[in-house]
C-alpha positions in Angstrom: 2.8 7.2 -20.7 2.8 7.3 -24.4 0.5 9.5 -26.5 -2.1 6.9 -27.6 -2.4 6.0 -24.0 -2.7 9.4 -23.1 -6.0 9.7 -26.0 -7.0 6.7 -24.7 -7.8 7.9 -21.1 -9.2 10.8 -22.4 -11.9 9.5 -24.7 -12.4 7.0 -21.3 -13.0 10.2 -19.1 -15.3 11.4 -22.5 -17.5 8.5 -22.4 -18.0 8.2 -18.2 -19.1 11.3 -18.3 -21.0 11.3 -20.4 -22.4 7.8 -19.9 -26.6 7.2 -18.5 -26.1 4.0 -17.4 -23.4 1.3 -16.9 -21.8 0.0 -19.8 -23.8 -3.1 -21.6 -22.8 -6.1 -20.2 -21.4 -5.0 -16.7 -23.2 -6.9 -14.3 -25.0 -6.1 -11.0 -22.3 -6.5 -7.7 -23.8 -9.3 -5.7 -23.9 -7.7 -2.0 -20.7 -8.1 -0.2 -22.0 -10.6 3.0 -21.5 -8.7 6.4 -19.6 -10.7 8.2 -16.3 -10.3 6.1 -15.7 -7.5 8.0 -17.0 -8.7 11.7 -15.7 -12.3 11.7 -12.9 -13.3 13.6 -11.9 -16.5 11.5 -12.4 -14.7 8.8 -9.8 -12.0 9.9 -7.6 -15.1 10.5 -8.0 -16.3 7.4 -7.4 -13.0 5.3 -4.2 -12.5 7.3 -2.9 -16.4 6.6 -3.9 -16.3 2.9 -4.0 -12.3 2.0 -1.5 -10.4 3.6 0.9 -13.4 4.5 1.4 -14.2 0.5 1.5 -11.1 -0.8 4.2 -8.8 -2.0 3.2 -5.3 0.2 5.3 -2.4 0.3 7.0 -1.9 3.6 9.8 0.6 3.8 11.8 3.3 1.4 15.1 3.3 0.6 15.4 6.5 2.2 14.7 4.8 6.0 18.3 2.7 5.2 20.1 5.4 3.8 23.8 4.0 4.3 25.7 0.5 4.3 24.9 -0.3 7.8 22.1 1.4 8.6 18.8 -0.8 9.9 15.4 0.2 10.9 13.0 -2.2 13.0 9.7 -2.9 11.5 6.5 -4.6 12.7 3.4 -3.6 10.7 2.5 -7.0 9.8 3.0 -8.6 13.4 5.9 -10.1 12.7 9.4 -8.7 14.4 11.3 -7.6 11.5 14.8 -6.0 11.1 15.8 -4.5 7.3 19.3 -3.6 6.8 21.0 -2.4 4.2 24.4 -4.1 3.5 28.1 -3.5 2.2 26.8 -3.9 -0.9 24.0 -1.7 -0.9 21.6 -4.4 -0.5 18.8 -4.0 1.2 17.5 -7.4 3.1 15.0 -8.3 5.4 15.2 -10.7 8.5 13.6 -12.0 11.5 14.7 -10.1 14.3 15.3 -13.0 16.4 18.3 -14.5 17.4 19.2 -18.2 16.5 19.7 -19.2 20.0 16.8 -18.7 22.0 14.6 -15.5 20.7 15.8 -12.3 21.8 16.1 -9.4 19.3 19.3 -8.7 17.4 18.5 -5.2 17.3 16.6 -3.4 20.1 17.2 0.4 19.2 14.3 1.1 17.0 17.1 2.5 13.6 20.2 3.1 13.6 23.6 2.3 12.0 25.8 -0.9 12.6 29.0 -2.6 11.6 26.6 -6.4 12.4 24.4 -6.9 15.1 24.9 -8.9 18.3 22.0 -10.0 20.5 21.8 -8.5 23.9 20.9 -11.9 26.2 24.2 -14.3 24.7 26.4 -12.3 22.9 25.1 -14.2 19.6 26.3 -12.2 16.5 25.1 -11.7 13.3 26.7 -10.3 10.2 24.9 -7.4 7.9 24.0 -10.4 5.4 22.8 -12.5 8.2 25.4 -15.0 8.8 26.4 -15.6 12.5 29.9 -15.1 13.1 30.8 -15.6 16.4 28.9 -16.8 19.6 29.9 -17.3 23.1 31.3 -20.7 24.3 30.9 -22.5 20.8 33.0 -25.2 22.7 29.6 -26.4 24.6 27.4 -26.6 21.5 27.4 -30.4 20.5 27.6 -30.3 16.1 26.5 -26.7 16.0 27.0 -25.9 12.6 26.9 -21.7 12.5 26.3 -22.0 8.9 22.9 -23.1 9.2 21.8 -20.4 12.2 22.0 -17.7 9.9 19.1 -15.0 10.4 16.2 -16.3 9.2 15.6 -14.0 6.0 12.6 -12.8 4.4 11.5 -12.3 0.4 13.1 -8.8 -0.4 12.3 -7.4 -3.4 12.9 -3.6 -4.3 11.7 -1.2 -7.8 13.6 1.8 -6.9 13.8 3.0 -3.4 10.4 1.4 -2.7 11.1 -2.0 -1.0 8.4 -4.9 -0.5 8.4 -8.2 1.3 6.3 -11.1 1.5 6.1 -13.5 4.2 5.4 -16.5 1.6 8.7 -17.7 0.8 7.3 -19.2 -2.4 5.4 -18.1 -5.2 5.9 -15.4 -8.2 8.4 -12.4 -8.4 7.7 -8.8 -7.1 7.3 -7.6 -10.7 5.3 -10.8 -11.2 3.0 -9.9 -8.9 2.8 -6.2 -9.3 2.3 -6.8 -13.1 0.9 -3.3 -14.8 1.3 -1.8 -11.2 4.7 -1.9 -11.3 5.0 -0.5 -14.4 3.7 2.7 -13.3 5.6 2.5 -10.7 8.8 2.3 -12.9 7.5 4.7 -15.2 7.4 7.6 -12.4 10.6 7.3 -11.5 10.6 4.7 -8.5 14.6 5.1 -8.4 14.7 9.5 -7.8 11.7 9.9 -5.3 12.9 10.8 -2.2 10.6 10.0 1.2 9.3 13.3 2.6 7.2 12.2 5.5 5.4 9.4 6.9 2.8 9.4 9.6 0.4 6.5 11.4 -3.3 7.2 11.9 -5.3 4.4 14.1 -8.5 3.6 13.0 -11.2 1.8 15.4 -12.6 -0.1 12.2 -11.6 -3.2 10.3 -9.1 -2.6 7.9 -10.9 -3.1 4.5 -13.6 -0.1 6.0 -10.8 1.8 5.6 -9.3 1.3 2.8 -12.5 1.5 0.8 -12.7 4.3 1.2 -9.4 5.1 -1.2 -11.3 3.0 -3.8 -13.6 5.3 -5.4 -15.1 8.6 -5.4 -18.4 8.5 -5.1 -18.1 9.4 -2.0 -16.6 12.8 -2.7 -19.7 15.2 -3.0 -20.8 14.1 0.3 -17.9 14.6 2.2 -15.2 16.4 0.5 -18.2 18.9 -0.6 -15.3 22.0 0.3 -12.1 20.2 -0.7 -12.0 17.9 -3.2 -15.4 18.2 -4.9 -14.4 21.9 -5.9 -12.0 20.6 -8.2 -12.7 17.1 -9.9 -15.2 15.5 -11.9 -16.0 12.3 -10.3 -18.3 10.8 -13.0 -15.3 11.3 -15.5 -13.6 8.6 -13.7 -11.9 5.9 -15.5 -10.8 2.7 -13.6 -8.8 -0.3 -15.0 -8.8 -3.2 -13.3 -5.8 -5.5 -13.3 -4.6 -9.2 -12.4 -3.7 -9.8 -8.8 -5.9 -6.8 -7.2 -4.4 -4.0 -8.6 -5.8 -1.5 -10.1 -6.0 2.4 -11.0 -8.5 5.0 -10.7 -7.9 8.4 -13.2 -10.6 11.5 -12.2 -10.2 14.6 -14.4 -10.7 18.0 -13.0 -14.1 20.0 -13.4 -13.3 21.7 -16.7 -13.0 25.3 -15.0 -10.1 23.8 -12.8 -8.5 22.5 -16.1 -5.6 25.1 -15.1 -5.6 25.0 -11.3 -1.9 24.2 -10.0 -2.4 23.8 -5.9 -0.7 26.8 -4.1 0.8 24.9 -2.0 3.5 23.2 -4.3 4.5 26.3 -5.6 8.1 26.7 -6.1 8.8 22.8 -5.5 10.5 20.7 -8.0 8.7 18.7 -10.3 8.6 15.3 -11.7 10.5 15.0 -14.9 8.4 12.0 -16.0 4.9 13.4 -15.2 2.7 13.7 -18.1 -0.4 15.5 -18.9 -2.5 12.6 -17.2 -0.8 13.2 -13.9 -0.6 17.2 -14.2 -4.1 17.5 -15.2 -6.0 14.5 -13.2 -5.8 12.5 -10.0 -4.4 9.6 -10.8 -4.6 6.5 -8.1 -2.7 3.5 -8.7 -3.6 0.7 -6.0 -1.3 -2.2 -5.3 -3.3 -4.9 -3.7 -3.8 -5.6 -1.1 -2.9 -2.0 0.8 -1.4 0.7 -0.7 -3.0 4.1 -2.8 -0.4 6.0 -4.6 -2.0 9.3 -5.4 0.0 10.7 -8.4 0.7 14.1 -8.4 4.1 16.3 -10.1 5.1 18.3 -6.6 5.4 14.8 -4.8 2.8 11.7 -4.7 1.2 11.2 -1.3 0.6 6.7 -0.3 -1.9 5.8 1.9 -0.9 2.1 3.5 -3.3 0.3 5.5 -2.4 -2.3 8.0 -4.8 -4.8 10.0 -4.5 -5.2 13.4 -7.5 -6.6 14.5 -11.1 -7.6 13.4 -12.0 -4.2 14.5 -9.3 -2.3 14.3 -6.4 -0.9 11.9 -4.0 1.3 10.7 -3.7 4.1 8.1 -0.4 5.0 6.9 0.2 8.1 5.1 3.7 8.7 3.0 4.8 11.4 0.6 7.7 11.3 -2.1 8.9 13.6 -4.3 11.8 14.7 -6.2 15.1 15.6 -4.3 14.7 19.7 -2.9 18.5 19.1 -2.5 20.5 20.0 0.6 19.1 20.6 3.8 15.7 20.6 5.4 12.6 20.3 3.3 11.2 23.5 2.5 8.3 24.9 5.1 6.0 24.6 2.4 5.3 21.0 3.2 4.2 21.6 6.4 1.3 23.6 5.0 0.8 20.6 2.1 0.6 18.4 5.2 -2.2 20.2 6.9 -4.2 20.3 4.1 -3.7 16.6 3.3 -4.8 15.8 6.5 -7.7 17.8 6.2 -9.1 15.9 3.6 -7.8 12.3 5.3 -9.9 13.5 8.3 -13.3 13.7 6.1 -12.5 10.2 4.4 -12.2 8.7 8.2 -14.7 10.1 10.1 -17.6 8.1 9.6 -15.1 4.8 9.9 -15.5 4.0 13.5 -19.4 4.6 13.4 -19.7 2.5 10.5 -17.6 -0.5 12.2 -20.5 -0.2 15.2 -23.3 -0.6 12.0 -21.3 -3.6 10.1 -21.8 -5.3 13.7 -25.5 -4.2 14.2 -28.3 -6.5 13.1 -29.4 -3.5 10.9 -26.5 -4.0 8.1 -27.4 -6.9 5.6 -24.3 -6.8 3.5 -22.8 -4.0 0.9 -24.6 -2.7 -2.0 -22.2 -1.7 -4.5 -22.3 0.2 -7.6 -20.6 0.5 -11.1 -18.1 3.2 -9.4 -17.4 1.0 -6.7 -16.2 -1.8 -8.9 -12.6 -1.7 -7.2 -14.2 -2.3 -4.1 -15.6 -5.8 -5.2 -12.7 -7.1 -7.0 -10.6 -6.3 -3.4 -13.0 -9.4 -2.1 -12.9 -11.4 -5.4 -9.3 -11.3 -5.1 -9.6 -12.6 -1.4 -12.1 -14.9 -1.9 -9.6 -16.4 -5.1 -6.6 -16.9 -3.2 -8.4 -18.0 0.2 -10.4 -20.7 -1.9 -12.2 -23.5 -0.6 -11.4 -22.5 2.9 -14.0 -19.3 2.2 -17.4 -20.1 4.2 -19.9 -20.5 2.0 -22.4 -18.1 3.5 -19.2 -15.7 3.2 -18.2 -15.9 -0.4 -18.5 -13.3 -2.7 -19.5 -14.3 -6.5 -16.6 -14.0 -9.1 -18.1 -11.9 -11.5 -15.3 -9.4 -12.6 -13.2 -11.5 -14.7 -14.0 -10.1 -18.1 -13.3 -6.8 -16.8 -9.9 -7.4 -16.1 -7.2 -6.4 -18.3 -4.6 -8.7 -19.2 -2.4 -7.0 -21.9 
């Protein structure tokens, strides 16, 4: 982040604190209708036009570390096998063998020379290809070259890999557009995965990940942990094209030089910058994942639908390379504390689900904070189109506020 970008943020972080009302011109949210998050068609429809067509990160290059090596994967649904090849490549497929369904691969990771399905013998190169099957003699015009594994849209930046079950449409770096960037710009190729852990939430996904989408929240519930330390009314927020967006809140000025404990003799980020040492810096690649930016190691949070009323919260660290041998013990401590704070985000999540389905909830009032909130449904709404109910839509009313450059 160069220097007038750096000013830039920090007159933003000036003026929202500073600030008595929203800025001229912003408009009043229309209320977010109820039943986007208690509607099963709507679920179905989210999932066909949402999460089926987008780019979402799925895996690190750290889970495929060698030519060979494959891990199974199903956090979309869908049985998936990623494998990285001879030629470092890492690919996605359909775990489903040409002939009549069975898996390819049934240990859950592991290394392989190909893979060869358990029920026929059906087998299957690193890149795919079927190379041999049993009794080819009794197949009438089976041409192998068109049973390959059926592959899905693969697209790395760095070690952080993404699919998307569309097989048409824009690039990865299309898509991410400015969230890629910032990707690239803190070092997507060096950080190494530290940890990753699934937390199952008894509430539609999107109550969830709200809930990573601003921080007005934080003086309520993070009045001990997170309120101690940052300024939520400094906040600056830039909304982008496609969903994305980012979320910088400085520190309270007397924690201008607090470094947490806990990271304390790990290495640092070479390309964090004062905006990243000195704030909490949230960059949000729609539709599911919160990279919290920090020098000692960044942690994700991913979430994952897996019913109207139900989900999945994914939390991942990565960080700069500690070297050889285990990670230091220090994590472990970073971890509980992390979790800490995860548990005051979720706690009201499955008692709020029970409300959205109540007759008492009439929709979502949101504020000027909670911008990020409403363009997650604009962005919905715009790629679902006509299909939308109209008793469901949300009014497109962000567009000026999206930066383009």
């Amino acid at each position: 982040m160069n220097a007038d970008k750096i000013a830039q943020i920090k007159a933003g972080m000036a003026y929202e604190g500073s600030r008595k009302a929203p800025p001229e011109g912003f408009p009043a949210l229309p209320v977010i209708p109820p039943r986007r998050y208690t509607d099963a068609d709507f679920y179905q429809l989210e999932l066909t036009h949402v999460w089926r067509k987008s780019w979402i990160f799925a895996i690190h290059g750290d889970e495929v570390p060698e030519r060979g090596s494959f891990i199974r994967w199903n956090l979309m649904g869908e049985p998936l096998l990623f494998v990285r090849g001879n030629d470092d490549v890492i690919r996605c497929f359909y775990n489903t063998c040409r002939h009549r369904g069975a898996p390819v691969a049934t240990a859950e990771r592991g290394n392989a020379d190909g893979f060869v399905c358990g029920y026929h013998g059906w087998t299957y190169s690193l890149t795919g290809d079927l190379v041999n099957l049993r009794d080819k003699r009794d197949f009438v015009g089976l041409d192998t070259n068109c049973r390959s594994l059926i592959p899905v849209r693969c697209e790395s930046i760095g070690r952080y890999v993404f699919i998307n079950l569309d097989s048409n449409g824009m690039t990865l770096a299309e898509y991410l557009g400015q969230a890629g960037v910032t990707l690239n710009e803190h070092r997507a190729d060096d950080l190494r995965l530290v940890d990753r852990k699934a937390y199952h939430i008894k509430s539609n996904v999107k109550v969830v990940l709200e809930a990573f989408l601003e921080v007005y929240h934080i003086k309520s519930i993070h009045a001990d942990t997170v309120d101690r330390f940052l300024d939520h009314r400094g906040t600056v927020i830039n909304l982008w094209p496609n969903g994305h967006s980012q979320m910088i809140t400085p520190r309270r000025a007397e924690r201008a030089d607090w470094v947490d404990p806990g990271t304390i003799g790990l290495p640092l980020m070479e390309s964090a910058d004062e905006i990243v040492k000195t704030t909490t810096m949230q960059t949000f690649f729609y539709p599911n994942m919160a990279m919290a930016w920090a020098d000692a190691g960044s942690p994700a949070m991913v979430f994952w639908p897996t019913g109207v009323n139900t989900s999945i919260c994914e939390v991942l660290w990565f960080a700069p390379s500690w070297g050889d041998g285990p990670r230091p013990a220090v994590w472990d401590t970073r971890f509980r504390n992390f979790e800490r704070i995860l548990m005051e985000d979720v706690q009201f999540q499955e008692d709020i689900q029970h409300s959205l389905e109540s007759h008492g909830y009439r929709g979502s009032t949101l504020n000027y904070q909670e911008r990020r909130i409403y363009q997650w449904h604009e962005e919905a709404d715009r790629r679902i189109g006509d299909a939308v109910p109209a008793q469901m839509r949300v009014e497109p009313v962000l567009e000026p506020f999206i930066e383009r450059d």
